[in-house]
C-alpha positions as CSV (number, residue, x, y, z in Angstrom):
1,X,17.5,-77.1,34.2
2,X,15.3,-79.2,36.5
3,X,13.1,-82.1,36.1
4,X,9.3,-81.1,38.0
5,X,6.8,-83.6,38.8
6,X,2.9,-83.3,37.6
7,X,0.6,-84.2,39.3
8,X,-3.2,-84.5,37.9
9,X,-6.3,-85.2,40.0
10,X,-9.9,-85.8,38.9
11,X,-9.8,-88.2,35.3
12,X,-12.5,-90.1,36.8
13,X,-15.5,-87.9,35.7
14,X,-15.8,-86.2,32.1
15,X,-15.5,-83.1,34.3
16,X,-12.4,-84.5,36.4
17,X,-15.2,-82.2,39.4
18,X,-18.0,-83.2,41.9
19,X,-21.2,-80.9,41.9
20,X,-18.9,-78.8,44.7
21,X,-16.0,-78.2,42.5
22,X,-13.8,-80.9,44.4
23,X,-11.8,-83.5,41.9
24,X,-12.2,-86.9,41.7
25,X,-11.0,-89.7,41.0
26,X,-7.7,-90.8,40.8
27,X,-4.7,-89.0,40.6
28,X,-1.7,-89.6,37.7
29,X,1.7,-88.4,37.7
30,X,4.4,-87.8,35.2
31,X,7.5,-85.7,34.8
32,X,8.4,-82.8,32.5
33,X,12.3,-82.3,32.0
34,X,13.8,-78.8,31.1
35,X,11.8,-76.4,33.5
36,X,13.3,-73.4,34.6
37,X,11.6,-72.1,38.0
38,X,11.3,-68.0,38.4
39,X,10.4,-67.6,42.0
40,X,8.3,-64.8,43.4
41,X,9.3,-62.3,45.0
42,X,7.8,-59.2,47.2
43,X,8.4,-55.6,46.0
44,X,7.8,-52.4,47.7
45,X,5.4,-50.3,45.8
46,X,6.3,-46.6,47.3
47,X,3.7,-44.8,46.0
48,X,0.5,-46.7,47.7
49,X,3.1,-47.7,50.8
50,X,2.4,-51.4,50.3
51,X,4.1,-54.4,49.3
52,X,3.3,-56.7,46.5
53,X,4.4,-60.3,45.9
54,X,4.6,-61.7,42.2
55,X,3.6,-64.9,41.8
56,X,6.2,-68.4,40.9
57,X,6.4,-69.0,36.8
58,X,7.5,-72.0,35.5
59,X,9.1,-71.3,32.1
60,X,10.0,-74.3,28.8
61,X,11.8,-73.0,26.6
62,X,11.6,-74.8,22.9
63,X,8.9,-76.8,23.7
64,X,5.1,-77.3,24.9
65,X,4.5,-79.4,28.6
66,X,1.5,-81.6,29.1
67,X,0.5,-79.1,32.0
68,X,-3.0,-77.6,32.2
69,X,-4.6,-75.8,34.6
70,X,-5.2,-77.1,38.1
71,X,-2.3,-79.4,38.3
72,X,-0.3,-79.7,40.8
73,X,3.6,-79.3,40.2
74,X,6.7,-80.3,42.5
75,X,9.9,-78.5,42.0
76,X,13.5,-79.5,43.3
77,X,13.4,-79.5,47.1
78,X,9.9,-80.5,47.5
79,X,7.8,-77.0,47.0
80,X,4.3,-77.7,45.6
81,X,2.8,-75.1,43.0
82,X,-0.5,-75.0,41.7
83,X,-1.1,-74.1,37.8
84,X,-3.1,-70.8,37.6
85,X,-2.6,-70.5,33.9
86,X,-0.3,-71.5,30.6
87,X,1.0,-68.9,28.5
88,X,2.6,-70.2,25.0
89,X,4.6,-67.7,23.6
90,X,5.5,-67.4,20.4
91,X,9.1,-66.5,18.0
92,X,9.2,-63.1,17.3
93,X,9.8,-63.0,13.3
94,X,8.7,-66.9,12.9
95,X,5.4,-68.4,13.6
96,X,6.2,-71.5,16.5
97,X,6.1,-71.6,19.7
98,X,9.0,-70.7,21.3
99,X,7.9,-71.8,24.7
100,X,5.4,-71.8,27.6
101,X,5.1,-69.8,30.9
102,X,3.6,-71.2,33.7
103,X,1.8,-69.1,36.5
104,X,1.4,-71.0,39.7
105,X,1.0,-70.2,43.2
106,X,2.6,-71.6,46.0
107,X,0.5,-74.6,48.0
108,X,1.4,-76.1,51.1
């Protein structure tokens, strides 16, 4: 398991966002232990003769991140991913969450 980095931007502003969309403010960092990284990959669709790519997920198992949408994480060996969404999902017979999936994309 791996320990990512988060990185926030925009707490300066009840909106964390300029009039353009933009953040500001400062930035804040902490570090969420446990992550399991599920790269994407490209796949050959055959019927339409295209390929696809799928995009990175972070996944916790057993537990709930402080990760929200917009932040910016940095896995083992320095790739940056940006968070697209946060999926809790929960036990199947037992009502808890039995972890979280993040969707990123790739940032450079």
């Amino acid at each position: 398991m791996a320990t990512i980095a988060v990185l926030r931007q925009g707490l300066g502003t009840p909106s964390g966002r300029d009039r353009h969309g933009d953040p500001v403010g400062q930035t804040t960092n902490h570090f969420e232990p446990g992550a399991k990284v599920a790269w994407g990959s490209p796949t050959q669709d055959n019927d339409d003769k295209r390929v696809t790519t799928t995009n990175p997920v972070v996944y916790f198992h057993h537990r709930v991140p402080d990760i929200v949408r917009e932040d910016i994480l940095i896995v083992p060996g320095g790739r940056r991913l940006r968070v697209v969404d946060v999926q809790h999902w929960e036990h199947v017979r037992h009502e808890y969450t039995a972890g979280v999936a993040v969707i990123c994309t790739e940032v450079s």
